[in-house]
KOLVEXMAR-460246 format. One record per atom (N, C-alpha, C): x, y, z. Coordinates in steps of 0.05 Angstrom, whole numbers, plus 5000, padded with zeros to 4 digits. Each point is the difference from the previous one (the first is absolute). Layout:
N
XYZ/...
***
This chain:
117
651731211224/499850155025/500150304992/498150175008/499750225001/500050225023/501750075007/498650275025/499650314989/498450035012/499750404989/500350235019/501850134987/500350185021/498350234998/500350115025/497850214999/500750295004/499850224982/501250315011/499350035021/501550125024/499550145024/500450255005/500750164977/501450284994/497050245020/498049834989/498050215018/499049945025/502349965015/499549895035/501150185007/498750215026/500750195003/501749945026/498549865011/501449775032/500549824999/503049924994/500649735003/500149875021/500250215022/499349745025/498449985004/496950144999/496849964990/499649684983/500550114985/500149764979/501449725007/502550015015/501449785012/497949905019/499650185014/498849845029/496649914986/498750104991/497449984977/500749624993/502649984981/500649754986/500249835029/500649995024/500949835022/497749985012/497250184999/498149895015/498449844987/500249944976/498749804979/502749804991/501549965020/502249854992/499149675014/501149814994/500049765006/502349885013/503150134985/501949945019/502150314992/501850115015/502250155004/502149955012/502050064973/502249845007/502850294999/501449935024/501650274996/503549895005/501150144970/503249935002/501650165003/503049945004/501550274988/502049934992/501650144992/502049964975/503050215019/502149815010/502350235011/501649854982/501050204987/502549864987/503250085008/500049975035/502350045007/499949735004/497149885008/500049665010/500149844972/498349985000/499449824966/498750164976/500549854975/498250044975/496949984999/499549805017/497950004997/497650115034/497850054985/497850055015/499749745028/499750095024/499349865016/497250015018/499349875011/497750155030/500950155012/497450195004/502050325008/497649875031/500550035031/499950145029/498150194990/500650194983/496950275005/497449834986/498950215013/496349924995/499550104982/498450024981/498950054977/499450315002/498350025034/500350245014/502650255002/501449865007/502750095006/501350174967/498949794983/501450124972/498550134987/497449985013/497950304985/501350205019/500750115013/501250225023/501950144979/501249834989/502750134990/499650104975/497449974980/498450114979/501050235002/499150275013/501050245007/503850054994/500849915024/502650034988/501849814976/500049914980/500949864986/500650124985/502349994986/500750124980/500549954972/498549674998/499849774979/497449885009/498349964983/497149954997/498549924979/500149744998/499249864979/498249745009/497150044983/497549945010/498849794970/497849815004/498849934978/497949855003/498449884983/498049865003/499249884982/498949715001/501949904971/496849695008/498649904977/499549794994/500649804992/500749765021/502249754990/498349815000/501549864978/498449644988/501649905024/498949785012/501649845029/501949784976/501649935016/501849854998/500649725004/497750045028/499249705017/498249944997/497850104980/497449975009/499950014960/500149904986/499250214970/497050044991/499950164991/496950115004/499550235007/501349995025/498950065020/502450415001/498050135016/501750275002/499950135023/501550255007/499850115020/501850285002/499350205013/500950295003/502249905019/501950164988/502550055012/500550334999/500150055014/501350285014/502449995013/501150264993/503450025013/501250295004/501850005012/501250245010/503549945002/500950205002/503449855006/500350384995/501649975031/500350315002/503250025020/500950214997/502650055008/500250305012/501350045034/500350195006/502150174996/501649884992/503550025003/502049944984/502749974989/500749834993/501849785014/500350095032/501349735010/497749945016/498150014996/497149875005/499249684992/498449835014/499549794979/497850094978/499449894983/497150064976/498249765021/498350144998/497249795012/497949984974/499549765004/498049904977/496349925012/497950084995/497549815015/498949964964/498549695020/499349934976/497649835006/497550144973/498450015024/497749824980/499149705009/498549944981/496749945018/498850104975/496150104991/498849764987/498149985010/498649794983/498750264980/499449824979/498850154978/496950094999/498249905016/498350125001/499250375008/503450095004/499750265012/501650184976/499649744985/501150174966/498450384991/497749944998/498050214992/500150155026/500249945027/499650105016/503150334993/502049855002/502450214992/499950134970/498649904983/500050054972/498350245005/497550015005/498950245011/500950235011/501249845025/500350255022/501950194983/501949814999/503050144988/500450094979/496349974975/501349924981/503549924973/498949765017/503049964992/498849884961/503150014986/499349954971/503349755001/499149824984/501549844998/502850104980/502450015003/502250074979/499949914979/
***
């Protein structure tokens, strides 16, 4: 199993770029992480919408885009995109997670040129 990640250092808009990855998306999935409740990540109530809003004010912002071998499927692959951003620190971290079928591989490789790490 192999995945590759990809530099994003030359994205000038990451919420450009976020919302870009979600209209060639297949599914979006959005969590968050309070660790006054639990350790782990749950289903977050906001909309995928809701947590691009808060892009602007965040004060933790960490983004990627990444080619994954499936798991369920072997062979077989697919773009995964992600975000997990923080306004605060008694804030929750929100996570989206955002998977691409791969035919829109070249499509981002282009635009963005993105270069694999």
């Amino acid at each position: 199993m192999r995945h590759i990640f990809y530099k994003l250092d030359n994205i000038e808009d990451e919420k450009l770029f976020i919302e870009d990855c979600i209209s060639k998306s297949f599914n979006v999935k959005c969590d968050e992480l309070d660790c006054n409740k639990s350790w782990s990540r749950t289903n977050s109530k906001k909309t995928y919408q809701e947590v691009l809003e808060m892009i602007p004010k965040s004060s933790f912002l960490h983004y990627v885009f990444i080619l994954r071998d499936s798991i369920i499927s072997p062979g077989e692959k697919y773009i995964e995109a992600g975000l997990r951003l923080n306004v605060s620190p008694f804030e929750p971290d929100y996570f989206l997670f955002i998977y691409i079928d791969t035919k829109h591989l070249d499509y981002f490789i282009k635009k963005y040129d993105l270069k694999e790490m």
